[in-house]
N, C-alpha and C positions, 0 to 999 in steps of 0.2 A: 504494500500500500504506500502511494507518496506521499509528501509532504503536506500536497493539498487536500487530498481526501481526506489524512488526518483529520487535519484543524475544519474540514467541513462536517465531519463526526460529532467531533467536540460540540464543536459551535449548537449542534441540534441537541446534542444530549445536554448539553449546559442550560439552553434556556429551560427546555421544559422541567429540568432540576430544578431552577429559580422559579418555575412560574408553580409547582408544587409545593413550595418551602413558602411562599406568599399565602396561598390558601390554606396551607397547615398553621399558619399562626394567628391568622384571623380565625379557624378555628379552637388553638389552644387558649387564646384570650377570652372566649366565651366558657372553655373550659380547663380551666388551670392546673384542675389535678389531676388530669387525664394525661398520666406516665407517656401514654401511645404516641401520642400528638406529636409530645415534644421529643421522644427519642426518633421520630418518624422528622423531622426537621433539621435533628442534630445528620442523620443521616443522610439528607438530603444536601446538606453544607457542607460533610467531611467526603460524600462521593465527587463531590463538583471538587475542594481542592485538590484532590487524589489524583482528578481528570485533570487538572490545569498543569500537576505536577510531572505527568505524563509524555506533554508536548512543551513542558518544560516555559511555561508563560509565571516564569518567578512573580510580579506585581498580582495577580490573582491570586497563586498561592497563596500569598502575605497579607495580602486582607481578609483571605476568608479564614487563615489561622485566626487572625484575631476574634473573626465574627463566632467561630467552630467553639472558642474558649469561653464566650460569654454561655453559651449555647449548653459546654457539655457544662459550666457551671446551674445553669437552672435544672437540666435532668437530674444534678444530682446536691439538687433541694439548696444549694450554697446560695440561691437566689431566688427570689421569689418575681412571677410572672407580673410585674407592674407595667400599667398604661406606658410609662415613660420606656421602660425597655422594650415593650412593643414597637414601639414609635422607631426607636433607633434600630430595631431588628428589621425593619420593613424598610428603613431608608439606607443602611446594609445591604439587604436583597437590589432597590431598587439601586444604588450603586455598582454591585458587580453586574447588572445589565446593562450600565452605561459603558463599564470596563467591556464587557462583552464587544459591545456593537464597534468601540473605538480598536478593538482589534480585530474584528473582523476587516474592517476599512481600512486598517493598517494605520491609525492615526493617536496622535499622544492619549495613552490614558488619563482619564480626570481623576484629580488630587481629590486621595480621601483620608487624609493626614485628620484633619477634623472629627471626622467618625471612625478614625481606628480612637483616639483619644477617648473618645466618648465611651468608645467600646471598651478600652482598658480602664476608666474610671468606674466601670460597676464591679471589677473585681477588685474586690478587697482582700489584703495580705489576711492569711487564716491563722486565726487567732486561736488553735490548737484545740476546738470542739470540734467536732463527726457532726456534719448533721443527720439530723433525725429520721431513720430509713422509713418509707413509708411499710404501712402494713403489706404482707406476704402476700396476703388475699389477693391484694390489687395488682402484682403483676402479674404481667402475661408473658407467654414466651412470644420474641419477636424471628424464631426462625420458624414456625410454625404457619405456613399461610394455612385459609381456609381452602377446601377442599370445592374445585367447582369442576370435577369429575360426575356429581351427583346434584338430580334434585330435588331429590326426596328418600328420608330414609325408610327405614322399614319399619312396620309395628312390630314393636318388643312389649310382650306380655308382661314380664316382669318385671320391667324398668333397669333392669340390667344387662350388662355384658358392652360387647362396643358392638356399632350397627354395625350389617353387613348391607356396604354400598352397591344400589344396583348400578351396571353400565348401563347407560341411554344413549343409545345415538338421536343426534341433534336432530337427523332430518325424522323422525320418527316423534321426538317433540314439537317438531312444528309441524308435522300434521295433525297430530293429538287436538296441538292449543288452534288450528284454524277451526277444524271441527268442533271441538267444545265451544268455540265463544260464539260461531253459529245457532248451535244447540241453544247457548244461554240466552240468545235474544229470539228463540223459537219459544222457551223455557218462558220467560218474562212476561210474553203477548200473551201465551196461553194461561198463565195461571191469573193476569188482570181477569180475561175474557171469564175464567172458572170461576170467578168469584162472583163475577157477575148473571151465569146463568150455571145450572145444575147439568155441565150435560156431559154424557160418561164420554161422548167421543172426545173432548178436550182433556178430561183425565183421562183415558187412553195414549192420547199424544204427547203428554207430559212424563206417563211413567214409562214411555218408549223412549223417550230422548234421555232421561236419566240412569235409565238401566243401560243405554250403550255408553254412556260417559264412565258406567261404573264399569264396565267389561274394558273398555279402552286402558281406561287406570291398570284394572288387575293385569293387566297384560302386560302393559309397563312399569310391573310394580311399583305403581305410584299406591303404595298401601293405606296410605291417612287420606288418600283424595280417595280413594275406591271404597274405604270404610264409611266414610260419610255419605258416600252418595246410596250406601248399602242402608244408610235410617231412613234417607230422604227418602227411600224407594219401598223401604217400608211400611213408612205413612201414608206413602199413595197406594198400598196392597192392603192397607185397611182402610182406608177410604173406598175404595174398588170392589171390597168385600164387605160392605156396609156395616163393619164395624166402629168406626164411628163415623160421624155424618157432616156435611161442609154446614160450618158455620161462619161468623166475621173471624173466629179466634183461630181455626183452622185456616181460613184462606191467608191472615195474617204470616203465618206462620211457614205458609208455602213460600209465599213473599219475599218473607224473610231470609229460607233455606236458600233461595234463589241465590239473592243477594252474597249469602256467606260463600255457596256453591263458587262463584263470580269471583269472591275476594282469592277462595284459593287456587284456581286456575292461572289468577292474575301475578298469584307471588312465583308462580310455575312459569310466567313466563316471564320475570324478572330474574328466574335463576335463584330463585331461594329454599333452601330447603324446607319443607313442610313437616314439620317435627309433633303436631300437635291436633286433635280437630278442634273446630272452633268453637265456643260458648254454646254457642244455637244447638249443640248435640245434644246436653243435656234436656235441655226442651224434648227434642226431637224421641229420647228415650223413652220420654214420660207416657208420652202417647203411642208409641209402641212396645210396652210393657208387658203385654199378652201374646207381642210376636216375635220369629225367630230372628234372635241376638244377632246383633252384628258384629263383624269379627272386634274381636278384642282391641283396646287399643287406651293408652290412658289420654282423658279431656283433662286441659288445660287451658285454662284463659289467660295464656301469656303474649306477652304482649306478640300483636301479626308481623309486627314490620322486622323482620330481622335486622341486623347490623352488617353490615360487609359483607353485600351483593355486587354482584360484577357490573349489573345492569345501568346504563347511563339514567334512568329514568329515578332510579335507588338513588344515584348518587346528585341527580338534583334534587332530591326529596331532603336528604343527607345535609347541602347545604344548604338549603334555604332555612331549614332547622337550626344549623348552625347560628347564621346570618339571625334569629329570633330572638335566639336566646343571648349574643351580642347587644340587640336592640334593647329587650327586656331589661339588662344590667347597667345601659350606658344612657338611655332615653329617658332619663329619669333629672326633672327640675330642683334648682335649677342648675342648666348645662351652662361649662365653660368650653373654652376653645377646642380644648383637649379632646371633650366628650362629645361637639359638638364634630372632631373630625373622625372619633371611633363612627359616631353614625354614619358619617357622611361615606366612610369607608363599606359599613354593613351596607348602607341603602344600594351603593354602586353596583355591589353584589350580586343584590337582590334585581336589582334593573338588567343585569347582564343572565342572571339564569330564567327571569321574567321572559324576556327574548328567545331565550333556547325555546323554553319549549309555547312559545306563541299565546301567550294567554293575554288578552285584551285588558282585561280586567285586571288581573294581576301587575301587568305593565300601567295601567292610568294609576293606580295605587300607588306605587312606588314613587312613580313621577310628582306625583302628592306630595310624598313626604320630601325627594330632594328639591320642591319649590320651597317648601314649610321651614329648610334649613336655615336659610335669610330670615324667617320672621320669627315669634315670639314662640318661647318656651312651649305656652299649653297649646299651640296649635300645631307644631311639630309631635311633641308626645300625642296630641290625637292623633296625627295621622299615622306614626305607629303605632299604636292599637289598633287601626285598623287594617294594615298590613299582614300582623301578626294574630288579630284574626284571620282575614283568609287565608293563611298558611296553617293556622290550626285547621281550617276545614277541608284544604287538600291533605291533610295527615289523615282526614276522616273521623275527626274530633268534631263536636257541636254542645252547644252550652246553651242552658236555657240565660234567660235576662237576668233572674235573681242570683243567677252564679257569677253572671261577668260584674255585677255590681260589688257584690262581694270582695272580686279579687282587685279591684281597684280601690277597695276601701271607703266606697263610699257610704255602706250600711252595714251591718252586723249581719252574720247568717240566721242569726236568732228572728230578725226582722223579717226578714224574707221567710222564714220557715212560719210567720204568723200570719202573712201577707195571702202564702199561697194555701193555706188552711182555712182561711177567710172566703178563697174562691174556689174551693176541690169542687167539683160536678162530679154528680152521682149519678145522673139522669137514665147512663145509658144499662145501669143495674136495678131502678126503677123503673123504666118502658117491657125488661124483658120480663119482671113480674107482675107487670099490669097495673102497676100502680100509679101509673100517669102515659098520657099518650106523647108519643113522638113531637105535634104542634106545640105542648106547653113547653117539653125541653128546648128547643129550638126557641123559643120568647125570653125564657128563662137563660138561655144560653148569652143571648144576644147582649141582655141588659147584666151581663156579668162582666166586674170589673178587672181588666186584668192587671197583672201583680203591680209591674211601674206603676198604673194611676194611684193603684191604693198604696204605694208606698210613697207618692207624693204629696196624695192628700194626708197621710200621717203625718209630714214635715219629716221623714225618714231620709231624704235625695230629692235634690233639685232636677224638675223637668229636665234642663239642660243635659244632665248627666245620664238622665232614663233614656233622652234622644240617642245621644252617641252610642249609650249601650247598645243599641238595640239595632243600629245602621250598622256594629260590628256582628250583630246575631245575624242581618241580613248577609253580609258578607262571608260570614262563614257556612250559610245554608247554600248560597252561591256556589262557592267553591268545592263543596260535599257535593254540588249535583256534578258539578265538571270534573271532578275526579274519576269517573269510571273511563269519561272518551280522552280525557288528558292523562291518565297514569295506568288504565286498564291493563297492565304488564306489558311484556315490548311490544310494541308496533309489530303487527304483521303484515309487512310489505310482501306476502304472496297475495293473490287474488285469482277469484275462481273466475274462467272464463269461457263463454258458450262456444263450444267444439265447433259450430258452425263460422263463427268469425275468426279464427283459427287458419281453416281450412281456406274459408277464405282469403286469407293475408299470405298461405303460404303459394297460392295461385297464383296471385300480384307479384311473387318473388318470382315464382317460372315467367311469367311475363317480362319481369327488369332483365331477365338473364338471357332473354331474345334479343327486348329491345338493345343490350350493351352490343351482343354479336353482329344485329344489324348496322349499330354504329361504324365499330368495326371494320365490316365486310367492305361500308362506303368509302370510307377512310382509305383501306386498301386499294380500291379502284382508283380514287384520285390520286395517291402517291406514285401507282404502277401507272399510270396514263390509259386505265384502259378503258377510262368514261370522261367524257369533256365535262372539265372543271362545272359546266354553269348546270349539267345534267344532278352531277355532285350534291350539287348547294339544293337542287330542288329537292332530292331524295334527301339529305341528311333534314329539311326542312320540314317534309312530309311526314320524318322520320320523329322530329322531335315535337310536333302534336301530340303523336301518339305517348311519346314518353310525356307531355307536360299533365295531359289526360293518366298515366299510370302513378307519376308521383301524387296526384293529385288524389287518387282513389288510396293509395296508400297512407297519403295524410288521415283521411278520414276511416278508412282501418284503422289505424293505430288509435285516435281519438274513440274510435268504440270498443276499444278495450278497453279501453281507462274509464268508459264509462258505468257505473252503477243505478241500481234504483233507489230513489230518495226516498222511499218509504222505509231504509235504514235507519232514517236520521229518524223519520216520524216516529216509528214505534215507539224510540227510546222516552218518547213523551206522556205517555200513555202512565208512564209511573209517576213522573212528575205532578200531573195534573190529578191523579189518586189520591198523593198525601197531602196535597192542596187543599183537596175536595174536604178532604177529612179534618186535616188542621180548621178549617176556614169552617166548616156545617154547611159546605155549601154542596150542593146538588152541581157539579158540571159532567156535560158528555160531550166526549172529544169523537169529532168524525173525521178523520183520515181521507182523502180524494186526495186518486194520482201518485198513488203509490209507486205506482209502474214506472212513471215519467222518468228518466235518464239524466244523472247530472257526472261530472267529471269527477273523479276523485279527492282531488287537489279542493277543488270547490266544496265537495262535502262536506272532509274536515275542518274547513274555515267556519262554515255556517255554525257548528254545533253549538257554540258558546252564543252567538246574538240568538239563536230560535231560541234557548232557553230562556233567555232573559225576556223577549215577545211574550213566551207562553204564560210565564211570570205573571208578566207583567196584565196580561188578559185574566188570568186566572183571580188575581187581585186586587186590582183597580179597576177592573172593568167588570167583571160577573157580578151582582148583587146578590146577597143575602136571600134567602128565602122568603125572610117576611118582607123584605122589600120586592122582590120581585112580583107577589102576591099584588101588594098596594099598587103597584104599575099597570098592573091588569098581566103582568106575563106569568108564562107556567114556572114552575118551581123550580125545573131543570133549566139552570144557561148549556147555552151550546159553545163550544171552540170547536172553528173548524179551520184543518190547516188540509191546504190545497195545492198542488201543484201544474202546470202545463208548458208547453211549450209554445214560446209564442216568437216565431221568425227564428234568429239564430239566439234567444235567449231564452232561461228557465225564468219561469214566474211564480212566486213562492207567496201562497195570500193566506194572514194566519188574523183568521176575524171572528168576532165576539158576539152577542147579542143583549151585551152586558148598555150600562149605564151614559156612553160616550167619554167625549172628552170634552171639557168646559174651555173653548178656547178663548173667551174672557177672562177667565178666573187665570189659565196661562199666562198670557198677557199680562195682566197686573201683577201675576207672583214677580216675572222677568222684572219688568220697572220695577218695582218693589225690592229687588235686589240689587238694584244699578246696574243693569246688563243693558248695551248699549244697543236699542230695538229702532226699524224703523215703526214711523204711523202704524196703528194695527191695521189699518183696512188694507195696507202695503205687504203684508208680512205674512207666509201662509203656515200654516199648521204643523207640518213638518219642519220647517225654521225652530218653530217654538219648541218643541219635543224634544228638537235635538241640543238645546241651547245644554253645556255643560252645566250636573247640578241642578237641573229644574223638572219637575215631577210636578204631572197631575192629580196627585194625591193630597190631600188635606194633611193628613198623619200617617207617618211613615210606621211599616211595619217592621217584622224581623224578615217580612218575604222580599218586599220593594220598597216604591217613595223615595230613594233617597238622587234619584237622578242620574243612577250609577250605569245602568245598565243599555240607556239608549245610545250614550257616548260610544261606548262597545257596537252597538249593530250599526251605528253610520259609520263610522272607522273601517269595520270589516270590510262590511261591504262598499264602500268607497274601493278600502284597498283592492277590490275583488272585481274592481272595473265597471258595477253595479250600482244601481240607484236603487231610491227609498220614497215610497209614497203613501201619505197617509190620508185618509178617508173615514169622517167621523162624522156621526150626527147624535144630539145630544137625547137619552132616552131609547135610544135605539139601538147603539154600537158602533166599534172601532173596525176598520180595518186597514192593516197596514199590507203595502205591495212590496215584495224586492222581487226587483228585474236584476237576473246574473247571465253574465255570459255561462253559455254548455261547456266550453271548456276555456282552459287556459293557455298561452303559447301563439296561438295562431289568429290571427284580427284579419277582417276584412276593411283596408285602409282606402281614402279618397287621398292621394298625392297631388300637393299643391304646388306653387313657388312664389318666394316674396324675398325680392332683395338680389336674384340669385341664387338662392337655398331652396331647395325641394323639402318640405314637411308632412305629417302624414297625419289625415284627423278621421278619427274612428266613423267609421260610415254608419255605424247604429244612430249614433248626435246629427247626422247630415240629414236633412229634411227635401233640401234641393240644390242643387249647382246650377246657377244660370249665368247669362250674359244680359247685362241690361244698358240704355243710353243713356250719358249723362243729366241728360235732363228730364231722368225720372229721379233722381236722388232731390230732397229737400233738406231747407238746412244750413248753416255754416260749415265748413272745413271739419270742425273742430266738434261739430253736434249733428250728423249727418243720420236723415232719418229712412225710411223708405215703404210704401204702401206696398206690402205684403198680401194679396189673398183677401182684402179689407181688414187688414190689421198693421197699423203701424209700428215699426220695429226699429231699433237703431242700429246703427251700421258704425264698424270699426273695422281699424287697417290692421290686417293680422302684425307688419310690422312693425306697429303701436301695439300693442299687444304685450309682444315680446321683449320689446324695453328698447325699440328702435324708434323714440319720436322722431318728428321730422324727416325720417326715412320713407319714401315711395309712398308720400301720401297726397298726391297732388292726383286732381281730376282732372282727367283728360276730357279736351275742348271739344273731340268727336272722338266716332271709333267705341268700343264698347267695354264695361267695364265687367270683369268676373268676379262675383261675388257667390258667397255658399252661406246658405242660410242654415243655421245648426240650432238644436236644443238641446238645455241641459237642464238641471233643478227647477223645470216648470218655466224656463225664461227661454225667449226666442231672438238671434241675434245674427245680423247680416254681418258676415267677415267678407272683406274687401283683398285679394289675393291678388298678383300678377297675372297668373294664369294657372289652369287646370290642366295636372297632367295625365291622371289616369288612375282606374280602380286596381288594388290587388291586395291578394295577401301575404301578410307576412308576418314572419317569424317575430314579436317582440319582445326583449328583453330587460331585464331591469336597470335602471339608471345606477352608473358607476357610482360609488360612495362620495364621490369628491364633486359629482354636481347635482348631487340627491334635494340640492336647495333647491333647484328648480322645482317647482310648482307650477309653472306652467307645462311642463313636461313630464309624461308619462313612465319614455321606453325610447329604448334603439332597435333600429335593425339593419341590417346591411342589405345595399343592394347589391344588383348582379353587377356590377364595373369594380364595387369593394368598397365605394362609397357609405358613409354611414347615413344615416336617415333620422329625427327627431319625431317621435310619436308623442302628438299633443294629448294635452289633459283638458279637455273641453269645460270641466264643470269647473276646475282653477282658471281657468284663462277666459271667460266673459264673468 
């Protein structure tokens, strides 16, 4: 190996040494006496000088001995983990990344004479005491890694002996886990639907799909997932056997199994071993206590999440916990500089694994807190608490209100334990003995107080503080429901795909492997002279029709594979609006249309997090109560209905209520009333208002919604998604909102313009018309130029104004014709004034480099056929 390749080794293995030794210590400052951490960092700093020593870079050596000294001093206790040594330990790190890169470039290392100083001022000459060894207990061996041979051990009857690991081959896991998580959302529909009618074909269908989940398992000795699905399967063989009979506590219960069934598949495909079944078995015994036992196995309710899984999904779970418990210890009033940079360090964290894995939500949160770091104490500390809720409800953690009040200290548990004794409902153990009807519960329900009010009116906690509680209760019920489609164990990027389009795509491929021969064969003839050149040019001409026609049918092969049915996403809703239904007393039924309709993959997964938040939000603000819906004159059941179609080259997703409307007065004055900066209202349409950040149709926010969090989420997405947002409300009647999405992602059909010189390209879905018109149909000045549309006046603007070219090519010609494209976006219609029109097509786009992602008027690039690059405009930013 030469000298280069060396130090190109180095250089890779060095940084990610440093970029690992940085997140080991922002996680040992959350936890200090965690031995692991910091021998795992001392490690990290003595491999890297080891590596400097190696290729013989003396100036590294010598600083990281010093950094290695501070280092093996805290492992071994002579030191204690302080803010201040943090500080210096991280500006250490980030100095041998400066030494890095200045040797990589070959240029003078930067002077760290300063921070070796600082470094040798924490060790202090040892004044002839041992420190104090920690307890035996707590270490661990660090030559031991964990075993990810295995992912699941075996049942041991006695709790003794050591397991015996099964082998699994990988590709035998992933078809396991595609099949299972199928099954689980075949599993989910059908036991809503059982609860809802008595019919043995749906309990037929649910103890088919459990029983092959359990033969699955036993086959791959996955024995704690085949034992449990041996109760589940047993409760449905005495339900089947009319042993006992479906009731709410029963269908509960299925529900439930479901749900746990889900949790453990999900740790199966994070690579964790499954050592235990889960709480729910003990249940599960109860009720089949007369039937045959399922294999042995000892229940534990410890805790699901293992520690030290291989899985990326584990290890952002891993720090964002970290990064909490950071917050929790440093977010605390009032903050100096110090503590004000520990956050500012956590929050960064949290914004960068926010991004990994895509959560809308979770990213406007964080963004929260690092505006909140400029402003005062208790608005910073709220918005971590709100953070650090929805990161408890992606653990899968939920807290009722009198507990989050508690742990904030703003009441006594005593209080809360009198509060909610004040308001227990007995009702539904009353209706089953007949001793009142359903209508009285339900009145009686209505006019019951819940806990915050009666702990306000005590003078126990200020409204103020029962609000914020309860937008973190919202937040963490949030985040519990997006955890099954954001963490459901790894990603499985197989998908199943119909044999027919297959067959078809590999036709299209004998078809390319003609069409290259015939290229080919032309090629030949004109090189050997045995066809006149111009005969050549017709046939290769003739030739590439045909090929522009094959690419063209294999674009759209490939796009139907990618394509799935959106009635995935719908189902998953079906549970949601269940525990809605039920939390709330309200009566809703959710009707499904368009299940079938086709959306892109890419596309699906984006939508999951805004439909939640819509269903929510209908489910809540929009359905009424029962005894309200009575006094309206409507029946007692609201309806939700999410809908899908295809309309031109986009998906149309309409998720509409029957419920109350939307009061766009009452909107309107919330906005002013907050100093948000509105035009006139009769200017300003409804979907404006909705989406205003922070602003909710609701009076009083609940723990479900209200709090304005969630429509910010579905314009963002869908913006991002190339997609618009319309909304449709009448007050008394119902909501409905429309998102129009593009079917897939990657390929546009573009209207190519030119202004200046520059050819641009503006999405032909916004393009309404492209004409030529005479100067002296335009009205107006220069500078206010308007023009009679269709009898609608519209105003006209020079796309090179637009773009930030005043002045540039905006002069009206005296004759001769001008081309102008009339486009719509956000409800508004607007004449762009162009050079000239050059032609429709499509094309590949892509996403804007990092370095001119300011652009807002700009969407995407793409390249044309000369190599030239292309600007793909953002229509609804640029009028």
């Amino acid at each position: 190996m030469n000298d280069q390749q060396l130090k190109s080794d180095f250089l890779q293995e060095a940084r990610e040494l440093l970029d690992g030794v940085a997140d080991d210590v922002l996680k040992a400052e959350a936890e200090p006496d965690n031995e692991e951490i910091i021998n795992a960092v001392f490690r990290g700093i003595h491999t890297f000088k080891g590596s400097a020593g190696t290729i013989e870079v003396e100036p590294l050596v010598k600083f990281a001995h010093g950094l290695e000294e501070v280092l093996d001093a805290l492992r071994n206790h002579e030191l204690s983990l302080e803010a201040e040594i943090v500080d210096t330990v991280l500006a250490a790190n980030d100095h041998l990344i400066s030494m890095l890169d200045a040797f990589e470039s070959e240029k003078d290392m930067p002077d760290g004479s300063t921070l070796s100083a600082q470094l040798r001022s924490f060790l202090k000459p040892a004044a002839g005491d041992e420190p104090e060894s920690a307890p035996q207990a707590r270490k661990k061996s660090l030559l031991a890694p964990p075993s990810t041979e295995a992912v699941e051990g075996p049942v041991d009857d006695e709790g003794a002996g050591a397991p015996i690991i099964p082998v699994i081959e990988a590709e035998d896991i992933e078809e396991f886990m595609l099949d299972a998580v199928e099954r689980l959302d075949n599993l989910a529909t059908d036991v809503e639907a059982y609860e809802k009618e008595d019919d043995s074909k749906i309990l037929n269908d649910i103890f088919r799909n459990i029983h092959t989940i359990k033969g699955d398992a036993a086959y791959l000795q996955l024995e704690k997932t085949a034992a449990y699905a041996h109760l589940f399967e047993s409760l449905l063989s005495r339900l089947r056997d009319g042993k006992i009979s479906r009731g709410p506590e029963v269908c509960d219960l299925l529900i439930r199994g479901v749900d746990a069934l889900r949790e453990i598949i999900d740790r199966l495909g994070r690579g964790e071993m499954v050592e235990s079944l889960p709480p729910l078995s003990a249940e599960l015994r109860e009720f089949c206590a007369d039937s045959s036992p399922a294999p042995a196995a000892e229940d534990s309710s410890g805790d699901l999440l293992q520690a030290l899984p291989d899985d990326m999904r584990e290890v952002f779970l891993d720090q964002i916990a970290q990064q909490r418990r950071i917050l929790i210890s440093h977010a605390v009033p009032p903050l100096d500089d110090k503590g004000r940079l520990i956050v500012k360090r956590a929050l960064k964290g949290l914004k960068t694994a926010a991004s990994f894995v895509d959560i809308a939500t979770f990213t406007l949160l964080v963004e929260k807190g690092l505006t909140a770091l400029d402003g005062e104490d208790e608005a910073l500390t709220a918005a971590v608490k709100e953070i650090c809720g929805f990161i408890d409800g992606l653990a899968g953690r939920s807290k009722p209100l009198g507990e989050i009040l508690v742990e904030d200290g703003e009441v006594s548990k005593e209080d809360v334990d009198e509060a909610v004794r004040s308001q227990r409902p007995v009702g539904e153990i009353l209706v089953a003995q007949g001793k009142v009807s359903k209508d009285d519960v339900e009145k009686a329900l209505n006019s019951q107080k819940p806990v915050g009010e009666i702990l306000v009116e005590r003078g126990k906690v200020k409204p103020r503080k029962v609000k914020d509680a309860l937008k973190r209760q919202e937040l963490m019920a949030v985040a519990n429901q997006l955890k099954p489609a954001a963490f459901g164990g790894r990603e499985i990027d197989t998908m199943r795909v119909n044999e027919a389009k297959i067959e078809n795509f590999a036709n299209m491929i004998g078809e390319l492997l003609i069409s290259r021969n015939t290229f080919e064969y032309i090629l030949d003839e004109l090189f050997e002279n045995r066809r006149p050149a111009a005969d050549c040019v017709r046939l290769l001409r003739d030739e590439l029709h045909g090929f522009s026609r094959l690419v063209n049918d294999m674009h759209h092969g490939i796009m139907a594979m990618r394509m799935i049915p959106v009635g995935g996403i719908f189902q998953k809703f079906s549970r949601v609006v269940r525990d809605i239904s039920r939390k709330q007393h309200k009566e809703i039924q959710l009707i499904i249309q368009g299940e079938s309709t086709e959306i892109d993959k890419k596309v699906a997964d984006r939508l999951a997090e805004p439909l939640i938040h819509l269903v929510r939000n209908s489910c809540d603000h929009g359905i009424e109560s029962r005894a309200e819906r009575l006094a309206a004159g409507k029946p007692e059941q609201g309806t939700l209905l999410l809908s899908a179609n295809h309309e031109g080259s986009s998906l149309v997703i309409k998720i509409s209520d029957d419920g109350r409307g939307i009061d766009r007065h009452l909107l309107y004055e919330k906005a002013v009333g907050r100093g948000m900066t509105v035009v006139p209202e009769e200017k300003i349409s409804l979907a404006e208002l909705i989406f205003m950040p922070g602003l909710s149709s609701k009076e009083s926010a609940t723990d479900l919604s209200g709090r304005g969090v969630g429509m910010d989420v579905v314009h963002n997405t869908v913006t991002s998604l190339k997609g618009s947002v319309t909304v449709l409300s009448e007050e008394g009647e119902g909501t409905e909102i429309v998102l129009s999405l593009p079917m897939s992602l990657g390929i546009s059909t573009m209207l190519l313009v030119e202004t200046g010189g520059t050819a641009y390209a503006i999405p032909f879905e916004h393009v309404i018309e492209a004409m030529k018109i005479k100067p002296e149909m335009l009205h107006g000045s220069r500078d206010d130029l308007m023009f009679s549309y269709r009898g609608q006046v519209i105003a006209l603007e020079f796309l090179a104004n637009l773009l930030g070219g005043a002045g540039l090519n905006n002069k009206i010609p005296a004759t001769g014709e001008i081309s102008l494209v009339i486009i719509e976006a956000r409800g508004r219609r607007v004449g762009i004034i162009v050079d000239r029109f050059a032609r429709i097509m499509e094309l590949a786009i892509k996403p804007m480099p990092s370095s001119l992602a300011a652009m807002d008027a700009v969407s995407g690039v793409s390249i044309m056929g000369d190599g030239k690059l292309i600007l793909a405009l953002n229509t609804e930013k640029l009028i």
